[in-house]
C-alpha positions as CSV (number, residue, x, y, z in Angstrom):
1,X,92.0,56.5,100.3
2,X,94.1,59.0,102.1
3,X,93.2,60.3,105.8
4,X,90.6,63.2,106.3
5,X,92.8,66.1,107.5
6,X,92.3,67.1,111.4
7,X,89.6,69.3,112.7
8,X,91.3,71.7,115.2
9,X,88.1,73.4,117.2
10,X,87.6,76.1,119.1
11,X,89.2,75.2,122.4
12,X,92.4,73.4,120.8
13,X,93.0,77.0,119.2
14,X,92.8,79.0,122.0
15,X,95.0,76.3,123.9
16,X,97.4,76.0,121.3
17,X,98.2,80.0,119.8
18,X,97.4,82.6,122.4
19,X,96.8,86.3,121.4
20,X,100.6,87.2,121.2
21,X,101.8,84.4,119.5
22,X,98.7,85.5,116.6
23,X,100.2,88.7,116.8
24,X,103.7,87.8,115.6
25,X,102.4,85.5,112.8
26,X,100.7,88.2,110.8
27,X,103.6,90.5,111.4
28,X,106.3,88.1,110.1
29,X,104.1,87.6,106.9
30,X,104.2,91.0,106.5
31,X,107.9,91.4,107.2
32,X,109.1,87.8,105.0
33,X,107.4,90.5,101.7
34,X,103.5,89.3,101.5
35,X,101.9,92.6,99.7
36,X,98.0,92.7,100.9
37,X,97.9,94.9,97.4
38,X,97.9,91.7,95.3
39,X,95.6,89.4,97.6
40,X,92.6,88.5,95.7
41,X,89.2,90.0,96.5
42,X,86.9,88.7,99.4
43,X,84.4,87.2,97.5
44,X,80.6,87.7,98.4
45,X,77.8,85.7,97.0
46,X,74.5,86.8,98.1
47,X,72.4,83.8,99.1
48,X,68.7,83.8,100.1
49,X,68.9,84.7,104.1
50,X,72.3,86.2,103.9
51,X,76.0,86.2,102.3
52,X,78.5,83.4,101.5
53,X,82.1,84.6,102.0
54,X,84.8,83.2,100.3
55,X,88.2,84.3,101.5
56,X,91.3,82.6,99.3
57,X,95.3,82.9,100.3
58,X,98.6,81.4,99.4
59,X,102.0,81.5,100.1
60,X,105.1,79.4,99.2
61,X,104.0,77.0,102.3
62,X,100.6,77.2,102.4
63,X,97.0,77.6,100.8
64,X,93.7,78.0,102.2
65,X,90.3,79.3,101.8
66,X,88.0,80.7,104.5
67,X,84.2,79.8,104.1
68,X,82.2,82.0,106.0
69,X,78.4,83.1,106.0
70,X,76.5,86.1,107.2
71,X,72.8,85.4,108.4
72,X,71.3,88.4,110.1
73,X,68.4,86.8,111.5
74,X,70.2,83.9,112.9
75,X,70.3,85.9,116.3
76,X,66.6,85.4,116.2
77,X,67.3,82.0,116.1
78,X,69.6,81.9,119.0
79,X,72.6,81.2,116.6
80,X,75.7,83.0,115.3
81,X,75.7,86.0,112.9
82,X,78.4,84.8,111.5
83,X,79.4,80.9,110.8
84,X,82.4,79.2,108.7
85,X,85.3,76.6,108.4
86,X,88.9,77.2,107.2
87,X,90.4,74.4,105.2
88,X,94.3,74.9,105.2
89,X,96.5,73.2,102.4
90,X,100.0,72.2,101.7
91,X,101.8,74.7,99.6
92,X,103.2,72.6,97.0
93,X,100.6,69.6,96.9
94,X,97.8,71.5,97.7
95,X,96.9,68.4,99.7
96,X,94.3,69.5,102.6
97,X,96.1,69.1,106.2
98,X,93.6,71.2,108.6
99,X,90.5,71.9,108.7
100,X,89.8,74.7,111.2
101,X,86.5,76.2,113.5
102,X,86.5,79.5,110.6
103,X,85.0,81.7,113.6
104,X,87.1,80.7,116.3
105,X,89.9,81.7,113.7
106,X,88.3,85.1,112.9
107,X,88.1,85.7,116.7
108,X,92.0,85.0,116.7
109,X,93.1,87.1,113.9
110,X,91.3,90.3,113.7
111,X,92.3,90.9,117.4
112,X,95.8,89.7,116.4
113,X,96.0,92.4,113.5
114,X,94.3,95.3,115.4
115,X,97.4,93.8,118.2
116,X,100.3,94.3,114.9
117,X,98.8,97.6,114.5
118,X,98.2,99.2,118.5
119,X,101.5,97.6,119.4
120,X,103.1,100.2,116.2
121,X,100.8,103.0,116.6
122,X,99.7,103.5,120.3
123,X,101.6,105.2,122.8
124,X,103.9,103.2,125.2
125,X,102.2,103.7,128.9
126,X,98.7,102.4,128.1
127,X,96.5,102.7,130.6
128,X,93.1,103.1,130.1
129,X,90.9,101.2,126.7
130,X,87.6,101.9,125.7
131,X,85.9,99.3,123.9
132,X,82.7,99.3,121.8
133,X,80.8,96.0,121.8
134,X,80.6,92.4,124.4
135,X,81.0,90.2,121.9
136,X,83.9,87.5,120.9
137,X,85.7,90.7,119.1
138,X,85.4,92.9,121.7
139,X,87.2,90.7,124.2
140,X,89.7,89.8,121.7
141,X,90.4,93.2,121.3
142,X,91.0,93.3,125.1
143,X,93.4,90.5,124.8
144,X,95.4,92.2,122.2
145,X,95.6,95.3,123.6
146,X,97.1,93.7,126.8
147,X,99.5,91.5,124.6
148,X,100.9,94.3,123.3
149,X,100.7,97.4,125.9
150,X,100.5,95.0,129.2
151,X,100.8,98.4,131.3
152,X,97.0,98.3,130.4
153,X,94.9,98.3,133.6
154,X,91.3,99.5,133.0
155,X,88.8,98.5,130.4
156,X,85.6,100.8,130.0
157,X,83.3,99.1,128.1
158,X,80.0,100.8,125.9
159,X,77.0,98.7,124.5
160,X,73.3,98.7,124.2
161,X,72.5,95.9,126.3
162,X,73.4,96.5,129.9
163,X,73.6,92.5,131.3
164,X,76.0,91.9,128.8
165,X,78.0,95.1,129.7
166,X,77.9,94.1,133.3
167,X,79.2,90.4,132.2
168,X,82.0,91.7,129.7
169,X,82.9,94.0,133.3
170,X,82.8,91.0,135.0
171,X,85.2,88.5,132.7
172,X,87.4,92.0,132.9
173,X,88.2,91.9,136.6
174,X,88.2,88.3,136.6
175,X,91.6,88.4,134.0
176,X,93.1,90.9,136.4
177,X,91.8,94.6,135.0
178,X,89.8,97.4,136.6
179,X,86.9,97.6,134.8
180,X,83.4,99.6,134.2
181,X,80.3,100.2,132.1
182,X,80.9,103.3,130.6
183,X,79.0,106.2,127.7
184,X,80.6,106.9,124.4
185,X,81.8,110.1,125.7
186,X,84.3,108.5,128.0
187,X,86.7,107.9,124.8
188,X,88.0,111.4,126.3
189,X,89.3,109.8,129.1
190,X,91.0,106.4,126.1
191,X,94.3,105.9,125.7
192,X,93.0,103.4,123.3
193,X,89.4,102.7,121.4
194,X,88.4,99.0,120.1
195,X,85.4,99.4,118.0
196,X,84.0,95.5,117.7
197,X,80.2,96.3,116.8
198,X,78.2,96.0,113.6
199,X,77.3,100.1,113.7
200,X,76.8,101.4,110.6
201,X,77.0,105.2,111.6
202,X,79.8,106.3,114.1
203,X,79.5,105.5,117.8
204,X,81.4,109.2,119.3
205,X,82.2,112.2,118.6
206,X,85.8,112.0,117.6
207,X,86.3,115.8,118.8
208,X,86.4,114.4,122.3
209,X,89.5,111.7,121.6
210,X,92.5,112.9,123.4
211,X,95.6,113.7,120.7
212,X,97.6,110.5,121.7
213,X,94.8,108.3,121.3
214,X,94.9,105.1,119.0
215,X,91.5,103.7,117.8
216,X,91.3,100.3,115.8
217,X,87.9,100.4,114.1
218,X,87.3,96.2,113.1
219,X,82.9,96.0,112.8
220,X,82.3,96.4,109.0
221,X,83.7,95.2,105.7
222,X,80.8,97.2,103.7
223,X,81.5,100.8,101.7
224,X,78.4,102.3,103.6
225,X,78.6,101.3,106.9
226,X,81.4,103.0,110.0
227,X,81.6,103.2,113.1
228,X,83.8,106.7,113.6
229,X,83.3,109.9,111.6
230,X,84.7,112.1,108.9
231,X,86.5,114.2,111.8
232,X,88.8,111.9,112.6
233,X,89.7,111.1,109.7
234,X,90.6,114.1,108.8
235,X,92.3,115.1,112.4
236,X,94.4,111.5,112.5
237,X,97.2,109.1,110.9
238,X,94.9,106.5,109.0
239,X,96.2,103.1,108.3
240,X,94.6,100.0,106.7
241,X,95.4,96.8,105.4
242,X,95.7,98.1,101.9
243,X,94.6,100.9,99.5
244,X,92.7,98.4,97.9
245,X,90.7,96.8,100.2
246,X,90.4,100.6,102.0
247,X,88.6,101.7,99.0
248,X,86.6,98.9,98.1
249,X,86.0,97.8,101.9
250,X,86.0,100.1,104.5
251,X,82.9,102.7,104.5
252,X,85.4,104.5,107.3
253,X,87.4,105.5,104.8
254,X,85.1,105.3,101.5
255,X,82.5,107.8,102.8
256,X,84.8,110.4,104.5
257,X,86.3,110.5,100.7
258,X,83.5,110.8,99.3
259,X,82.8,113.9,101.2
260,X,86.6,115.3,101.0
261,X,86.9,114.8,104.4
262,X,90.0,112.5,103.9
263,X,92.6,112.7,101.6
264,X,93.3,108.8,100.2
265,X,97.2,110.1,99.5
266,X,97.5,110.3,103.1
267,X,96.7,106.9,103.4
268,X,99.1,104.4,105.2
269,X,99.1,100.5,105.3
270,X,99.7,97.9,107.7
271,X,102.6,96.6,106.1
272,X,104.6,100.1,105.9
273,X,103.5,100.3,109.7
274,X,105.4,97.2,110.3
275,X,108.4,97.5,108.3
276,X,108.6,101.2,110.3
277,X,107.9,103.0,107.0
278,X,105.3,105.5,108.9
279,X,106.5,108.4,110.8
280,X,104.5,108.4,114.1
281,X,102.8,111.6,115.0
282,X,103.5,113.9,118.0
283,X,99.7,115.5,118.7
284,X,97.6,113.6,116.5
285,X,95.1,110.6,117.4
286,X,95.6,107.1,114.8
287,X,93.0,105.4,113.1
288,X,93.5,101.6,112.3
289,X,90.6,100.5,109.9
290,X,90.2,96.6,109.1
291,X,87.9,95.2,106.9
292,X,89.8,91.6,107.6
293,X,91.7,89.8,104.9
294,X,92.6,86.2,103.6
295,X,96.4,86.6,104.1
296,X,95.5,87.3,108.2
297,X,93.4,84.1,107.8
298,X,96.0,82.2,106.1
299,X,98.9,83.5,108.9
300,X,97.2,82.4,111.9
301,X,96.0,79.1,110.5
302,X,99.5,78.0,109.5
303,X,100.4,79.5,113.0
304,X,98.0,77.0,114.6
305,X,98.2,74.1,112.3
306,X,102.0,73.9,112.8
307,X,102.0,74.5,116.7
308,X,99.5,71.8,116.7
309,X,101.8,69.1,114.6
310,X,104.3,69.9,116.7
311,X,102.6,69.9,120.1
């Protein structure tokens, strides 16, 4: 009977593959010729209480599948929203080799690919982030930010529940950064905007962003849910993981087409962004919308599992 594959937890990841080193996976898939275009679908299976997420990937070295699932009420509970595991296999055998914490990877990646894209698309000298939400994704965001612009030096932070905003302030100046509760109209002030939240209408007005002004919008994977509005969208550079997934995935995007706010031509993608296929713009704030993807997944894993054998 062969050996049950490791489990790597929470705390082994975060010891193991810090923000940057996340960062650099999932732009070296993108640069070695992965196209997000011909990922498969996220699949979603309702189930009674909530949604079972299915999130399938390969590449010449490795397969996995992420199983996640969504239970709204869970925070009634006094449990996670969101719960899964990641099982990571050879690429040939298909033999199982990891098995991974699924959120503690989410935590990793989505931070990591809103890092690929701020470190492309915002301007050098950041200073100042504004970021939406206290949770695991929010201070990811604040790791990925400083990974990638470390002239960073204040965090303003915006969320309906002020102990956790004066906690999130807290953890801030403890890693080093000026920090302070702040109101949605402060993104005038943003040299970049994280928004980590599960809004389903937009959280500013997007006529206050300064022109130089990156925001990286990471909350929602659902066509009628966003948390900016049709303004910017139709002021700003918009890039996403893919057309497909843009469409399909990101209400962002879906409903300020729907309206003729944004034209979908315009579109850019993450992997253009990379490859330095996209022009940057002079006076023009950029939008970054990710609804997450399997291939993200799949990067960091392998990024983990193999720091692991080797550590």
């Amino acid at each position: 009977m062969s050996e049950a594959p490791p489990y790597i937890d929470a705390e082994a990841m975060a010891r193991l593959v810090p923000m940057s080193t996340a960062i650099e996976a999932v732009e070296a898939v993108l640069r070695t010729g992965l196209d997000p275009e011909k990922e498969p679908p996220r699949g979603v299976v309702d189930v009674p209480g909530g949604q079972l997420l299915l999130m399938p990937s390969s590449t010449r070295s490795y397969t996995g599948v992420k199983i996640a699932t969504v239970t709204p009420r869970n925070a009634a509970r006094d449990l996670p929203r969101v719960q899964g595991v990641y099982l990571l296999l050879d690429g040939t055998t298909h033999t199982p080799v990891a098995l991974l914490d699924g959120i503690a990877l989410t935590s990793l990646r989505t931070p990591a690919v809103s890092g690929a894209a701020i470190r492309h698309l915002a301007v050098p000298e950041v200073g100042r982030l504004l970021v939406f939400g206290t949770g695991p994704q929010a201070w990811g965001h604040v790791e990925a930010v400083r990974a990638v612009r470390p002239t960073l030096a204040h965090v303003d932070v915006v969320a309906r529940n002020p102990e956790r905003v004066a906690a999130f302030v807290d953890r801030c100046r403890a890693a080093g950064l000026s920090a302070t509760p702040a109101t949605p109209a402060d993104v005038a002030t943003a040299d970049v905007v994280c928004c980590c939240t599960t809004a389903r209408e937009p959280l500013f007005d997007s006529a206050l962003l300064p022109s130089h002004a990156t925001v990286a919008a990471v909350g929602s994977h659902e066509p009628d849910a966003r948390e900016v509005d049709e303004k910017l969208l139709r002021r700003g550079l918009v890039v996403a993981e893919s057309h497909e997934v843009a469409m399909r995935e990101c209400g962002d995007i879906v409903l300020a087409t729907a309206s003729g706010a944004f034209d979908t031509n315009t579109l850019r993608t993450l992997a253009e962004l990379v490859r330095g296929e996209v022009k940057q713009p002079d006076e023009q704030p950029r939008l970054f919308k990710s609804a997450g993807m399997a291939w993200e997944d799949l990067a960091v894993a392998a990024a983990v599992y193999e720091t692991w054998r080797t550590a």
